[in-house]
KEFI-642209 format. One record per residue: residue in one letter; chain; y, z, x of N, C-alpha, C in turn; residue number from 1. Coordinates in Angstrom, 1 decimal. Layout:
BEGIN
res = A chain = A n_yy = Y n_zz = Z n_xx = X ca_yy = Y ca_zz = Z ca_xx = X c_yy = Y c_zz = Z c_xx = X n = NUM
...
//
This chain:
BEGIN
res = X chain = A n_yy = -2.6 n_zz = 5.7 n_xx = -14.9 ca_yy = -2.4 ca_zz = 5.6 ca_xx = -13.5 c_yy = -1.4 c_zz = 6.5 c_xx = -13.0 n = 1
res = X chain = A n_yy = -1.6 n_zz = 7.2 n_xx = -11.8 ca_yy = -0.8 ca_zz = 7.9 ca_xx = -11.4 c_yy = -0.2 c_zz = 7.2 c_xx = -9.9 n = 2
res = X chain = A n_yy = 0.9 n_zz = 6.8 n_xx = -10.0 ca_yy = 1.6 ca_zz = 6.7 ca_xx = -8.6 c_yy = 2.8 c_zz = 7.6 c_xx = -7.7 n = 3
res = X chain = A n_yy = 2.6 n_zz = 8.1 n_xx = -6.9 ca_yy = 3.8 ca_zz = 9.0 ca_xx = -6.4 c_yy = 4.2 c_zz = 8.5 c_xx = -4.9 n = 4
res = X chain = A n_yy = 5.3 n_zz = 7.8 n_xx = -5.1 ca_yy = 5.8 ca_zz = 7.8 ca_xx = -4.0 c_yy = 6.9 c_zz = 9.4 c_xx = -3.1 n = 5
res = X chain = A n_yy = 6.7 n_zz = 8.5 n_xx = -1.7 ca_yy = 7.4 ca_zz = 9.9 ca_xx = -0.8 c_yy = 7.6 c_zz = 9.0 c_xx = 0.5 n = 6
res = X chain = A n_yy = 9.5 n_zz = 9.4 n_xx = 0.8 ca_yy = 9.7 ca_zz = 8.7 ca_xx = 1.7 c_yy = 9.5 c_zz = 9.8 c_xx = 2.9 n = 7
res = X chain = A n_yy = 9.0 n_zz = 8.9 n_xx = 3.9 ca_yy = 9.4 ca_zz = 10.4 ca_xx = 5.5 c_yy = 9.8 c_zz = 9.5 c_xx = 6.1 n = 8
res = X chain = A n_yy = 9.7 n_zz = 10.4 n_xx = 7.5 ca_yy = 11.0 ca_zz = 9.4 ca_xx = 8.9 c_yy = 11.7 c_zz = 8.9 c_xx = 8.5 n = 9
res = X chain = A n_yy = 13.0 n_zz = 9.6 n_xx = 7.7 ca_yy = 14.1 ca_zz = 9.4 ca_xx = 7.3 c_yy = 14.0 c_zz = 7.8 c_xx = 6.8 n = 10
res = X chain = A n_yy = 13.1 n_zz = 7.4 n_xx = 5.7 ca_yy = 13.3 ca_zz = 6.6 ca_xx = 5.0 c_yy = 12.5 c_zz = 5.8 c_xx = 5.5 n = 11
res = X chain = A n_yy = 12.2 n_zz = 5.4 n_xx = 6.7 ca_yy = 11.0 ca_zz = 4.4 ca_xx = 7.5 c_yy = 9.5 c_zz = 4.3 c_xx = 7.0 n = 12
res = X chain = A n_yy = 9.3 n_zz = 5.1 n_xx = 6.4 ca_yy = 7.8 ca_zz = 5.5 ca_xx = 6.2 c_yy = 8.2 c_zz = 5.6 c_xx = 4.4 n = 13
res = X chain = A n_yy = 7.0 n_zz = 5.1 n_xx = 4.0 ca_yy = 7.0 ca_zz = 5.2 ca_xx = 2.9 c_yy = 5.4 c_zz = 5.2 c_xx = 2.3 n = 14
res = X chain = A n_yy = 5.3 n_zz = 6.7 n_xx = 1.6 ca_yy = 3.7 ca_zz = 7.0 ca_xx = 1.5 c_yy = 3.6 c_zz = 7.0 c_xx = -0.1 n = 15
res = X chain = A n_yy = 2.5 n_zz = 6.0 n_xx = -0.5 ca_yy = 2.2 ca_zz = 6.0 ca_xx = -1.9 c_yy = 0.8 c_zz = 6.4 c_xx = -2.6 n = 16
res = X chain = A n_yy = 0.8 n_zz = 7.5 n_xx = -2.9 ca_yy = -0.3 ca_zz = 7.8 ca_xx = -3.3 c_yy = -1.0 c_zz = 7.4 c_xx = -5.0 n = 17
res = X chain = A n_yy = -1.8 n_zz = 6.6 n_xx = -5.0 ca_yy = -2.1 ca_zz = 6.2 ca_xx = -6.4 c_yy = -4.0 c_zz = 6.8 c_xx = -6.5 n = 18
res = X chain = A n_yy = -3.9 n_zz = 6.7 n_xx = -7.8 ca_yy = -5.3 ca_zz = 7.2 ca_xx = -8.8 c_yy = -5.4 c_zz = 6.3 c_xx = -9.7 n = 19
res = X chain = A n_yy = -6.7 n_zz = 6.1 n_xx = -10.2 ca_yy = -6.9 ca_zz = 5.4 ca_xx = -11.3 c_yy = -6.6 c_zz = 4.1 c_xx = -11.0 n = 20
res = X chain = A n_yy = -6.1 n_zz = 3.3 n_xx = -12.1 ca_yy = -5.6 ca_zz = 1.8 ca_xx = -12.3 c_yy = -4.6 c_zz = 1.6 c_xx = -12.2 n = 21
res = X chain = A n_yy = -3.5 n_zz = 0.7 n_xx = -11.6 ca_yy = -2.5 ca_zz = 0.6 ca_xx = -11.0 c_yy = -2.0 c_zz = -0.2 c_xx = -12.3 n = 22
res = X chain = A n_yy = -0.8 n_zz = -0.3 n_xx = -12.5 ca_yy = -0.5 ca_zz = -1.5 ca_xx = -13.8 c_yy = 0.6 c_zz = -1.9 c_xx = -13.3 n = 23
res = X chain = A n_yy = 1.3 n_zz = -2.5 n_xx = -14.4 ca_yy = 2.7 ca_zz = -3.2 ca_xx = -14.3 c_yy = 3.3 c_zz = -2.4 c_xx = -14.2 n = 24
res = X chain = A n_yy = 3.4 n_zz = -1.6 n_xx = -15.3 ca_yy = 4.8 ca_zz = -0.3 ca_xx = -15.0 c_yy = 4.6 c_zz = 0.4 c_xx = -13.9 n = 25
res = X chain = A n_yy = 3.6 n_zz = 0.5 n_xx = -13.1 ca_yy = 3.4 ca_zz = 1.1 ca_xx = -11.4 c_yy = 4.3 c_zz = 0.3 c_xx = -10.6 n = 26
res = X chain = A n_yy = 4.1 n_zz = -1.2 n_xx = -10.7 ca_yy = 5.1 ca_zz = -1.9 ca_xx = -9.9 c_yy = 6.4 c_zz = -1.8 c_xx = -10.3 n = 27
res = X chain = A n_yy = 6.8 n_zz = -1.9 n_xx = -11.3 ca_yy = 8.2 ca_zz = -1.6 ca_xx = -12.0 c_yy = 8.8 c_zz = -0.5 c_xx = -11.4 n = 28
res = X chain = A n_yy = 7.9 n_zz = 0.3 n_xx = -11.3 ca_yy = 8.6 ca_zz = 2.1 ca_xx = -10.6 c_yy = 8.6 c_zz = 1.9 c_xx = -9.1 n = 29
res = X chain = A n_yy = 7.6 n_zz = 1.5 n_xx = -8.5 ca_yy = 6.9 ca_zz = 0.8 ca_xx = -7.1 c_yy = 8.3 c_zz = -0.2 c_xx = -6.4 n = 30
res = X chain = A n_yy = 8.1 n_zz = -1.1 n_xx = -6.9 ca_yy = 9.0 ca_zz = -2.7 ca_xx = -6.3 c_yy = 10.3 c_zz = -2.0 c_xx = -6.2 n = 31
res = X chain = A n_yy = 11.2 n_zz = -1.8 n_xx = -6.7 ca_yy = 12.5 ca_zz = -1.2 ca_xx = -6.3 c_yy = 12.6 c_zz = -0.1 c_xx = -5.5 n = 32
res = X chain = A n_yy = 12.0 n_zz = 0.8 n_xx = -5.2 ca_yy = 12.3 ca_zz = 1.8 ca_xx = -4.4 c_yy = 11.6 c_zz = 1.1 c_xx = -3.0 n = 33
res = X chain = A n_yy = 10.6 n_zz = 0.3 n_xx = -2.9 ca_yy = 10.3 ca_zz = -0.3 ca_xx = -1.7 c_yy = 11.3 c_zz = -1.5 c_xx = -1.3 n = 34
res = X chain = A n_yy = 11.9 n_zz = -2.2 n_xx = -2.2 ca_yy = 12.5 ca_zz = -3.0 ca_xx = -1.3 c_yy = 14.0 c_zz = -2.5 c_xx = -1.2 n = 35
res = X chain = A n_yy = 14.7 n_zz = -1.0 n_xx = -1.7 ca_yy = 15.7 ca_zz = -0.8 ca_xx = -1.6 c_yy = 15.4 c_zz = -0.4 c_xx = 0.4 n = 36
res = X chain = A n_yy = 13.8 n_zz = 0.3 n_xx = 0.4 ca_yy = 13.4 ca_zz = 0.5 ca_xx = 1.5 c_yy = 13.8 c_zz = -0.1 c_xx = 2.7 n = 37
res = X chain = A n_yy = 13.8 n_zz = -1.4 n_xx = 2.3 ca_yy = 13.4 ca_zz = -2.5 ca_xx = 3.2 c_yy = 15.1 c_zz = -3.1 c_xx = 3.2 n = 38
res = X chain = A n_yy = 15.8 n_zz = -3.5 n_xx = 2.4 ca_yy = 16.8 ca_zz = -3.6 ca_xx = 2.5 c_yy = 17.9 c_zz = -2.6 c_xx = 3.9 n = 39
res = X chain = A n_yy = 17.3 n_zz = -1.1 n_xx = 3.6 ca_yy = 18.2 ca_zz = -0.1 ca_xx = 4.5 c_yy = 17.7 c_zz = -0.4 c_xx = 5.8 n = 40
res = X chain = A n_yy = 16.2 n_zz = -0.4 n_xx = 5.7 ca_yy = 16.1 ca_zz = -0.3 ca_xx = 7.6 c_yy = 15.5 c_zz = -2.1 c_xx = 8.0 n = 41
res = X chain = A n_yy = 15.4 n_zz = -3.3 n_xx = 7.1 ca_yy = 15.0 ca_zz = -3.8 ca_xx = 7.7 c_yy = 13.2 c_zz = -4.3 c_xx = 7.0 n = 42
res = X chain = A n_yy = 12.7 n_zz = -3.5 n_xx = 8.2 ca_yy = 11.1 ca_zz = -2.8 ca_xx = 7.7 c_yy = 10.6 c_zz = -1.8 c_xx = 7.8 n = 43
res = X chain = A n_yy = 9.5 n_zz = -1.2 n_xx = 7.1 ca_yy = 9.0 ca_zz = -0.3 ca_xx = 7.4 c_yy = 7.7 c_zz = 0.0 c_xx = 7.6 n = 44
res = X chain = A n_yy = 7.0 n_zz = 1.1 n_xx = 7.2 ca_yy = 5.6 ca_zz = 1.9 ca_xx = 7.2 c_yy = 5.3 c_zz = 2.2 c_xx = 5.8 n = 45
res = X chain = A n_yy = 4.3 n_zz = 1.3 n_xx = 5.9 ca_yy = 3.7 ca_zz = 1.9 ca_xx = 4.4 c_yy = 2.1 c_zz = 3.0 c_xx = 4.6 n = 46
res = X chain = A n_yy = 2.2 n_zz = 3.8 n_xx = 4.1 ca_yy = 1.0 ca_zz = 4.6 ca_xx = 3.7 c_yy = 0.3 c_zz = 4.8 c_xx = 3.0 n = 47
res = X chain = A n_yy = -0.5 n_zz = 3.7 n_xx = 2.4 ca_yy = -1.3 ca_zz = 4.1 ca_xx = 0.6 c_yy = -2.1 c_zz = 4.4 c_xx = 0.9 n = 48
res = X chain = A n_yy = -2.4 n_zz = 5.7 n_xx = 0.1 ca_yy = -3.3 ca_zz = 6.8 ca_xx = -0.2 c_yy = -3.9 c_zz = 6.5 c_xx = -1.3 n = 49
res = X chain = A n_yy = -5.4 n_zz = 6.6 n_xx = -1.7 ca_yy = -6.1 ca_zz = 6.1 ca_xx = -2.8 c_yy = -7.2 c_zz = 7.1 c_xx = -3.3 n = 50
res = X chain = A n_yy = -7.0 n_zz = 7.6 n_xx = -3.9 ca_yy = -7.6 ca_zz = 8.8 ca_xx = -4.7 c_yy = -8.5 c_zz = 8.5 c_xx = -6.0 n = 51
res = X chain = A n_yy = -9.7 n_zz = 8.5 n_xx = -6.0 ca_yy = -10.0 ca_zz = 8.1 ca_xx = -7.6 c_yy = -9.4 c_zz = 6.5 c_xx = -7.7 n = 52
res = X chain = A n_yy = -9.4 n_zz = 5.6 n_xx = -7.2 ca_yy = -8.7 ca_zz = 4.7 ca_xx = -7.1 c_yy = -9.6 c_zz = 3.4 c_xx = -7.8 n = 53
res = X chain = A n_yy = -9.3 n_zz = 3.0 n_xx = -9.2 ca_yy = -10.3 ca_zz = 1.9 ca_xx = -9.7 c_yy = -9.8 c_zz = 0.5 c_xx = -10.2 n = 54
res = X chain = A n_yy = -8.1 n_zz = 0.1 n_xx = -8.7 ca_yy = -7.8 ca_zz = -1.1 ca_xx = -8.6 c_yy = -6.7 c_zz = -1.6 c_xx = -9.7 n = 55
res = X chain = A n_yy = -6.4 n_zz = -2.7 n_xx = -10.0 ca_yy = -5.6 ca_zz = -3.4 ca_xx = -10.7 c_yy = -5.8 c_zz = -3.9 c_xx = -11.6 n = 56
res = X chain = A n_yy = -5.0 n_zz = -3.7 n_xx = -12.6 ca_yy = -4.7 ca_zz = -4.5 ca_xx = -13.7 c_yy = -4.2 c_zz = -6.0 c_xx = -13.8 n = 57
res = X chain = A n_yy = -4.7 n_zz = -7.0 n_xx = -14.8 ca_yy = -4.2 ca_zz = -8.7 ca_xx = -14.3 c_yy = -3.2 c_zz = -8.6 c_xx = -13.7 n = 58
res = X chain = A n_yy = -1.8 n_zz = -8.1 n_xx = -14.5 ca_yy = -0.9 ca_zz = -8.0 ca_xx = -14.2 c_yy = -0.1 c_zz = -7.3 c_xx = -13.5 n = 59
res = X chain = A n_yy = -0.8 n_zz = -6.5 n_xx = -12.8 ca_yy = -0.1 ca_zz = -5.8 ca_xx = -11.9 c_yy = -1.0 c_zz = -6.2 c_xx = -10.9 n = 60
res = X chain = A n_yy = -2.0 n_zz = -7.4 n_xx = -10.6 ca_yy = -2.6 ca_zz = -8.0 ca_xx = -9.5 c_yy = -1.7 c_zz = -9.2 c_xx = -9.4 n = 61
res = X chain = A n_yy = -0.8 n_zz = -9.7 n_xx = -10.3 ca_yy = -0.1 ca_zz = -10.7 ca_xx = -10.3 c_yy = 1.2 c_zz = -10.4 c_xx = -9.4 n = 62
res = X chain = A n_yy = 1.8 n_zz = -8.9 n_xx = -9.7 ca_yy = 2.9 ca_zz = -8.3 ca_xx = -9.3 c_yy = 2.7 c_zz = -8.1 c_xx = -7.9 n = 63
res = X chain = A n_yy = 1.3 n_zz = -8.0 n_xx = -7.9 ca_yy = 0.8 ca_zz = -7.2 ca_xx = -6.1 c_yy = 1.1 c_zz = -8.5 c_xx = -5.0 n = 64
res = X chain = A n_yy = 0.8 n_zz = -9.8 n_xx = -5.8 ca_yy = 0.3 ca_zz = -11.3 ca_xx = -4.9 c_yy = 1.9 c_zz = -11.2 c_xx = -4.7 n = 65
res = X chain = A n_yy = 2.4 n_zz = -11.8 n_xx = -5.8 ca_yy = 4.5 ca_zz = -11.5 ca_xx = -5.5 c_yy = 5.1 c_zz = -10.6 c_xx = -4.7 n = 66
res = X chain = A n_yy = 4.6 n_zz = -9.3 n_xx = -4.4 ca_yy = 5.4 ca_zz = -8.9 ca_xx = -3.7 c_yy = 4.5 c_zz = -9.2 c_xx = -2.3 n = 67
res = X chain = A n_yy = 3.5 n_zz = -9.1 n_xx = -1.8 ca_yy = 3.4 ca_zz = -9.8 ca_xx = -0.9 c_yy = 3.5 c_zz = -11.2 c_xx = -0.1 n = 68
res = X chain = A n_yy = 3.7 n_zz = -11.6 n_xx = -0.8 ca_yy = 4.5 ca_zz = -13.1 ca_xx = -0.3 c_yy = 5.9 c_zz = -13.0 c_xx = 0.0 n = 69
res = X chain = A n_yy = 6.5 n_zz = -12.1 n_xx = -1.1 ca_yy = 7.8 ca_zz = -11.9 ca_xx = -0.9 c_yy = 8.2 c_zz = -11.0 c_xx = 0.3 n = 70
res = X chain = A n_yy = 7.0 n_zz = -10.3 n_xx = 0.3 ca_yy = 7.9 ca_zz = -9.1 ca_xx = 1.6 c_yy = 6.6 c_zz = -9.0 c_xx = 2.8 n = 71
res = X chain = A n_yy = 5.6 n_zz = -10.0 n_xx = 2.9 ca_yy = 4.7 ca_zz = -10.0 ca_xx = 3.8 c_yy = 5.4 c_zz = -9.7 c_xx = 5.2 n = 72
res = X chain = A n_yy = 6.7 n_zz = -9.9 n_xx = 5.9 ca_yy = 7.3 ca_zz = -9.5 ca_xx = 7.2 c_yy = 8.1 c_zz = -8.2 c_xx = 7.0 n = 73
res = X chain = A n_yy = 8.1 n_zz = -7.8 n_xx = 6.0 ca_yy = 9.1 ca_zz = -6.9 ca_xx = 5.6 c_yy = 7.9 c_zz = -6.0 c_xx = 6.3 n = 74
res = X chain = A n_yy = 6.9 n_zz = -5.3 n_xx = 6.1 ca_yy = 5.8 ca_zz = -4.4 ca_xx = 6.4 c_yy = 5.3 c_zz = -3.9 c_xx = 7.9 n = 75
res = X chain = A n_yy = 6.3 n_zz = -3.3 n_xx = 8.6 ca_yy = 5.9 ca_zz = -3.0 ca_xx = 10.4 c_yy = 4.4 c_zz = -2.3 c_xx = 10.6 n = 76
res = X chain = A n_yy = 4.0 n_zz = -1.7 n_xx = 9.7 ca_yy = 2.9 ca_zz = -1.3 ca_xx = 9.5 c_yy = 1.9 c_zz = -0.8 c_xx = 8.3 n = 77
res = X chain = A n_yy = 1.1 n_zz = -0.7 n_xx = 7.9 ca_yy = 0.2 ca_zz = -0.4 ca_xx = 6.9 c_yy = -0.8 c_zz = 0.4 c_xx = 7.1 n = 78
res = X chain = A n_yy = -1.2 n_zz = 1.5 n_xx = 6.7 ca_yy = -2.8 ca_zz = 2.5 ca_xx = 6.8 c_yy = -2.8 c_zz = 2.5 c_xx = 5.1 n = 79
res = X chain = A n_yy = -4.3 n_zz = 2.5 n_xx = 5.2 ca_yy = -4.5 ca_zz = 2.3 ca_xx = 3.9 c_yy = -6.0 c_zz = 4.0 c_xx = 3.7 n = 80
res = X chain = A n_yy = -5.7 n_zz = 4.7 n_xx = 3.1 ca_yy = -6.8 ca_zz = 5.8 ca_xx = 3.2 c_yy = -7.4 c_zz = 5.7 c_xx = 1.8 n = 81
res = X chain = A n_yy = -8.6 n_zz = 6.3 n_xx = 1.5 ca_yy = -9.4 ca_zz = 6.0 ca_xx = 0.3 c_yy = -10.7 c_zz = 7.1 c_xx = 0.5 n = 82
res = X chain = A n_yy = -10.9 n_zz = 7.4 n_xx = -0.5 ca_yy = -12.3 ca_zz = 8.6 ca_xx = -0.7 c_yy = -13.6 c_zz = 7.7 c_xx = -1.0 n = 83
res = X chain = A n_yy = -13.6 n_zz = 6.3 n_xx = -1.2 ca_yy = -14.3 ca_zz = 5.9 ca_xx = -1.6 c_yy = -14.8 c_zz = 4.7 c_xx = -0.6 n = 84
res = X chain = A n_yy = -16.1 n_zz = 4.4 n_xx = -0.9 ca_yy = -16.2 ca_zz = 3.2 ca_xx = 0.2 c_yy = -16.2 c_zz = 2.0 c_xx = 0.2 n = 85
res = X chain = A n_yy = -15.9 n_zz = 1.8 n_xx = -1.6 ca_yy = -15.2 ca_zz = 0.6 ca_xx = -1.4 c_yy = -14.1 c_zz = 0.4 c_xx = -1.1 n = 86
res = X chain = A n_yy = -13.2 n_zz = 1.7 n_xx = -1.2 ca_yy = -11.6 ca_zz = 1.2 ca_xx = -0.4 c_yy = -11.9 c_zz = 0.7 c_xx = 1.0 n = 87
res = X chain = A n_yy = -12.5 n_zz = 1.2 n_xx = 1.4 ca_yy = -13.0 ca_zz = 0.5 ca_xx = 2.9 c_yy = -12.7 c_zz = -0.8 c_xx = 3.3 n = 88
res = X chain = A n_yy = -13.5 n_zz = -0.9 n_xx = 2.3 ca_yy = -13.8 ca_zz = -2.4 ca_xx = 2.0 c_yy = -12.8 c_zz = -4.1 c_xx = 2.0 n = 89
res = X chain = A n_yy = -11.8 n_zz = -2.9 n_xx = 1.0 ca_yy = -10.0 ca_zz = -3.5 ca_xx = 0.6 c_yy = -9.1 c_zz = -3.3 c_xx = 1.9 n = 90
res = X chain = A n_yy = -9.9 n_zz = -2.4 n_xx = 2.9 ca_yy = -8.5 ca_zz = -2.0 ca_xx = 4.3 c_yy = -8.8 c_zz = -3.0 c_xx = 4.9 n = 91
res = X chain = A n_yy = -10.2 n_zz = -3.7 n_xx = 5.3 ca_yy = -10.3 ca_zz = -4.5 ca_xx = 6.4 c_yy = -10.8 c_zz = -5.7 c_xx = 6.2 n = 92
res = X chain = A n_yy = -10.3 n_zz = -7.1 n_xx = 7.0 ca_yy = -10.6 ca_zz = -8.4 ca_xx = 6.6 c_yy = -9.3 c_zz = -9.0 c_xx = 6.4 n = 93
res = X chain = A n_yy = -9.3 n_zz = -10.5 n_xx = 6.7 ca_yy = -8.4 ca_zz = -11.0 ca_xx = 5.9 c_yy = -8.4 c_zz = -10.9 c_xx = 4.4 n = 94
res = X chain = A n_yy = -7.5 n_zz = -11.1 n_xx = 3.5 ca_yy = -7.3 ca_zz = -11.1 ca_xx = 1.8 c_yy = -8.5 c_zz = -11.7 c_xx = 1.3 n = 95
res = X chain = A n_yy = -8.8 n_zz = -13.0 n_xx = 1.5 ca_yy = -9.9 ca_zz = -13.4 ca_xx = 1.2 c_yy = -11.3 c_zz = -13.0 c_xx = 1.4 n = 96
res = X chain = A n_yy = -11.5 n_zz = -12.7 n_xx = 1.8 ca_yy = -13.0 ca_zz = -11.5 ca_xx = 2.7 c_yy = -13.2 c_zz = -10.5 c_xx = 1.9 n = 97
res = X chain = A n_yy = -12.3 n_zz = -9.7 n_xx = 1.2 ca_yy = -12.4 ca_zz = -8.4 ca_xx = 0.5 c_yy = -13.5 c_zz = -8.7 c_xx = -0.8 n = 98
res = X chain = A n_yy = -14.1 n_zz = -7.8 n_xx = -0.3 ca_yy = -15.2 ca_zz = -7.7 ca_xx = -1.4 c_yy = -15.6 c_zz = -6.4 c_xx = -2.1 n = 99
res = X chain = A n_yy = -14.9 n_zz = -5.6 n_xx = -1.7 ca_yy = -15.0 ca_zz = -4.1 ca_xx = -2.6 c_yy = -14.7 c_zz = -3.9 c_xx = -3.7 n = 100
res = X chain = A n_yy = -14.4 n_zz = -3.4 n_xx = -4.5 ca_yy = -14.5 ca_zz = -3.1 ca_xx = -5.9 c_yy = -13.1 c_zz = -3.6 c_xx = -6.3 n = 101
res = X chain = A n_yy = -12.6 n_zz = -4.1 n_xx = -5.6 ca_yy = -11.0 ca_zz = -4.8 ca_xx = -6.7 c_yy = -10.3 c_zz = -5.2 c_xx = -5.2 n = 102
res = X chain = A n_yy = -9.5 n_zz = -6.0 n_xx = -5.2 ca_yy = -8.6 ca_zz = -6.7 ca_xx = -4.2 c_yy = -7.9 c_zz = -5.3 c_xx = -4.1 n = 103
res = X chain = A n_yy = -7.4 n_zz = -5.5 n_xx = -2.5 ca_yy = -6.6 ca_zz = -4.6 ca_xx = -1.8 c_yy = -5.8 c_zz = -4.8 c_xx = -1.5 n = 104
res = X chain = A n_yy = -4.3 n_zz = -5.3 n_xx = -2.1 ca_yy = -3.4 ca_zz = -5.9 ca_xx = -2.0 c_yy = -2.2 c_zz = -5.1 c_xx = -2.2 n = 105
res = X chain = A n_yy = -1.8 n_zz = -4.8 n_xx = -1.0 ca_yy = -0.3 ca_zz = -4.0 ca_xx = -0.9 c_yy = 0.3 c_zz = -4.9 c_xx = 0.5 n = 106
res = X chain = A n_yy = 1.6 n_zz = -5.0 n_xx = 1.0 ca_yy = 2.3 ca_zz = -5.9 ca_xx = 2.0 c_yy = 1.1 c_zz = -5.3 c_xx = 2.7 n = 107
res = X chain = A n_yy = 1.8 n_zz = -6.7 n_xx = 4.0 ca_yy = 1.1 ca_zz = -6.5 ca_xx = 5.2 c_yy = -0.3 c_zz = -6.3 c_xx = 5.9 n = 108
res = X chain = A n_yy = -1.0 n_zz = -7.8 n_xx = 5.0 ca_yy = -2.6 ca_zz = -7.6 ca_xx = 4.9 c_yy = -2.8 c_zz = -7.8 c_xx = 6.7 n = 109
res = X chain = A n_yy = -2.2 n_zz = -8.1 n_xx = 7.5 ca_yy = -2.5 ca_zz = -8.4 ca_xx = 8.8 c_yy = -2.4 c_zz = -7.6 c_xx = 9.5 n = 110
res = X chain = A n_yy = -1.9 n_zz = -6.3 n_xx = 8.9 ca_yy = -1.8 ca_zz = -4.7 ca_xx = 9.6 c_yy = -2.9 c_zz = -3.5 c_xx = 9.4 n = 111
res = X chain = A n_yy = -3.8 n_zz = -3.9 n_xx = 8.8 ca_yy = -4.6 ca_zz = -2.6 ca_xx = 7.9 c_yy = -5.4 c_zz = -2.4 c_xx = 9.0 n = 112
res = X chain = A n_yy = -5.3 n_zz = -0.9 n_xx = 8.9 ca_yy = -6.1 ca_zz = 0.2 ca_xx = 9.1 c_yy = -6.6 c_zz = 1.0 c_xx = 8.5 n = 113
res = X chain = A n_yy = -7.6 n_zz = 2.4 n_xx = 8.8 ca_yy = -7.8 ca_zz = 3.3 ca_xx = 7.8 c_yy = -7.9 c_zz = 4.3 c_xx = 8.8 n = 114
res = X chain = A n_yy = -6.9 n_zz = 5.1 n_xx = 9.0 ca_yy = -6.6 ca_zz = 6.2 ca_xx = 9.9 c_yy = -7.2 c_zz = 7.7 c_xx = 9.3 n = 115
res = X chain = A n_yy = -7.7 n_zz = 8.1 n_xx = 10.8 ca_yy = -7.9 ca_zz = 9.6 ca_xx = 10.5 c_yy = -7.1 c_zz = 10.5 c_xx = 9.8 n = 116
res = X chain = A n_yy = -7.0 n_zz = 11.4 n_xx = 10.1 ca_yy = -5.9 ca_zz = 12.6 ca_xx = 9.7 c_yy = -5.0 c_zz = 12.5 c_xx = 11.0 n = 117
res = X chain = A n_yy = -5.4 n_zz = 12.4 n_xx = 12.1 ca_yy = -5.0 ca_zz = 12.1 ca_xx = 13.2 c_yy = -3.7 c_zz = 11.0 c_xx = 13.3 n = 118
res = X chain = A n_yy = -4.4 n_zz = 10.3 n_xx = 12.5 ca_yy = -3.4 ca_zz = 8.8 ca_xx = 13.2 c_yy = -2.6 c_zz = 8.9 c_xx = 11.7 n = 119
res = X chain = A n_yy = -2.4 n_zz = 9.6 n_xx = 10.1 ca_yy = -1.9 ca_zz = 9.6 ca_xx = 9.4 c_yy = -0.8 c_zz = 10.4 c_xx = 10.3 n = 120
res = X chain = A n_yy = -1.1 n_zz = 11.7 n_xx = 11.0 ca_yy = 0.4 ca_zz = 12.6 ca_xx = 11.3 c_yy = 0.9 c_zz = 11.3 c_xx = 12.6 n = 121
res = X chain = A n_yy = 0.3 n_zz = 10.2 n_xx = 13.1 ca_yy = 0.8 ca_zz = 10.0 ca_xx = 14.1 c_yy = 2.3 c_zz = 8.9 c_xx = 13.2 n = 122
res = X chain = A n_yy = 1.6 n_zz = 8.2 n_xx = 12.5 ca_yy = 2.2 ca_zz = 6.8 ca_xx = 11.4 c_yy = 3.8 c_zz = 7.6 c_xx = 11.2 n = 123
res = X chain = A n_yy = 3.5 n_zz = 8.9 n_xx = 10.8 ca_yy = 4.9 ca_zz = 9.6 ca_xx = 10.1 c_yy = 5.4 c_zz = 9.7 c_xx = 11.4 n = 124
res = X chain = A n_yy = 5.5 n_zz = 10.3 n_xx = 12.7 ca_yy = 6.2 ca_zz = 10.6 ca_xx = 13.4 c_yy = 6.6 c_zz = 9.8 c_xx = 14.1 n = 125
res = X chain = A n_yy = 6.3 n_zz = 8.5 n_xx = 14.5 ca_yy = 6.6 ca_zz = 6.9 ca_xx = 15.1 c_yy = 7.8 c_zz = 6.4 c_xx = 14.2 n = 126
//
């Protein structure tokens, strides 16, 4: 699995780009630098980016449920982008509704979108 985070708007925005299968050690690297996030301003913007993206591992679906409960208000906004159309699938609906190829579980299931290129440069500059 490849995850790379990147903060913009001076820390407010926080864009994660993942591939492949997300695991435990993704959240291990993942969880602390997001809630150091969250700690500095409060809340923020999350941006996952999903590339080749073929979902979660048990345990890093276990890690995904925990931080969402934990930080479900922490999250001012969420765009979720994907080359595939089952990510589609994972952006929209409540949690339970998702039926694309693996749960779509990052904070702030009550915020999802799937933005153009348009509305990605808009998310960084807000």
């Amino acid at each position: 699995m490849a995850v790379h985070l990147t903060e913009s708007n001076g820390g407010k925005t926080l864009e994660v780009a993942v591939s492949g299968k997300l695991s435990h050690s993704d959240y291990e690297h993942f969880v602390p630098r997001f809630e150091h996030l969250v700690r500095q301003h409060g809340t923020i913007r999350v941006l996952f980016e999903m590339t080749d993206f073929h979902g979660w591992e048990a345990a890093a679906l276990w890690d995904d449920v925990k931080l969402d409960l934990k930080h479900f208000a922490a999250v001012e906004r969420l765009a979720m982008v994907g080359d595939q159309s089952c990510e589609k699938a994972m952006s929209v609906g409540p949690p339970a509704s998702r039926t694309g190829c693996h749960r779509g579980g990052v904070p702030g299931h009550r915020r999802r979108t799937t933005p153009c290129q348009g509305d990605r440069r808009r998310l960084r500059r807000s």
